[in-house]
C-alpha positions as CSV (number, residue, x, y, z in Angstrom):
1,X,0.0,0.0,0.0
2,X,1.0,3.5,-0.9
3,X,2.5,6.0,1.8
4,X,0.7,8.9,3.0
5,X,1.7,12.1,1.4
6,X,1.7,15.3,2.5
7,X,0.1,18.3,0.7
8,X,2.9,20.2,1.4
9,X,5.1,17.7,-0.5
10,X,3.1,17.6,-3.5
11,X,-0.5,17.3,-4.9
12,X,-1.6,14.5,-7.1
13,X,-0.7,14.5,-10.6
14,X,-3.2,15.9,-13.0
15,X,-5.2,13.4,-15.3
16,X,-6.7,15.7,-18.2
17,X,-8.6,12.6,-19.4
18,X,-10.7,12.9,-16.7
19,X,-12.4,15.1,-14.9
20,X,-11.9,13.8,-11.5
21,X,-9.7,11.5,-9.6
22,X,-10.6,9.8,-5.8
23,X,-7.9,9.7,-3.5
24,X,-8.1,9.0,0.3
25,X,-7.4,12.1,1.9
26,X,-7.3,13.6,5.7
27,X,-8.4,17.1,6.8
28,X,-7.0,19.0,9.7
29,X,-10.2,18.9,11.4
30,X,-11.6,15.2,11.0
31,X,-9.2,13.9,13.7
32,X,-7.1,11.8,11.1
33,X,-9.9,9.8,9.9
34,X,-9.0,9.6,6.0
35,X,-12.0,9.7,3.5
36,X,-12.4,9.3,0.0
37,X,-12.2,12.9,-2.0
38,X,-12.5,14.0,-5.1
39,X,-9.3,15.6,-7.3
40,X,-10.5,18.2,-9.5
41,X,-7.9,17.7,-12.4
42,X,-8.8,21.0,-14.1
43,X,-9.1,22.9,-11.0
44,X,-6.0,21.3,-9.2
45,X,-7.6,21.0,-6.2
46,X,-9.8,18.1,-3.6
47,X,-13.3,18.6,-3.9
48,X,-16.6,17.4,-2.3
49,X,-20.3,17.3,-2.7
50,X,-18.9,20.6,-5.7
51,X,-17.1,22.5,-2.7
52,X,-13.6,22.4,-2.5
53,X,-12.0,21.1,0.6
54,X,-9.5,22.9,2.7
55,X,-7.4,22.0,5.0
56,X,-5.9,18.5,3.1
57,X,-3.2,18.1,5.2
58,X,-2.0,14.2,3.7
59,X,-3.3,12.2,0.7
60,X,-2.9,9.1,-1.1
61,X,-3.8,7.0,-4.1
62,X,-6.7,4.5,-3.3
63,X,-5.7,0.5,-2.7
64,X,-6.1,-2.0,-5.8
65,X,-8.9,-3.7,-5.4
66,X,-9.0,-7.4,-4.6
67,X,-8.5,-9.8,-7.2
């Protein structure tokens, strides 16, 4: 499984094939529970519910799934 990564660091890389990209992310205020975001690739930038999300502090690409 992938490492967490901080914001700081860097942000995902941008897919312009699509317009969004899920990631498991954590926000400064959620107590370090991680949940799925959204990327906006054209915006460059987590999103939810068409809000973007501040305070991202770490993120990282979702697990493959089972096979």
């Amino acid at each position: 499984m992938s490492e967490w990564i901080s914001v700081n660091e860097r942000l995902p890389s941008i897919n312009t094939d699509i317009k969004y990209s899920l990631y498991l992310a954590i926000h400064k205020d959620w107590d370090h529970q991680c949940r799925i975001l959204m990327f906006d690739n054209e915006e460059s930038a987590f999103t939810r519910d068409g809000g973007d999300v501040q305070k991202i502090t770490h993120w990282m690409p979702l697990p493959e799934a089972p096979k």
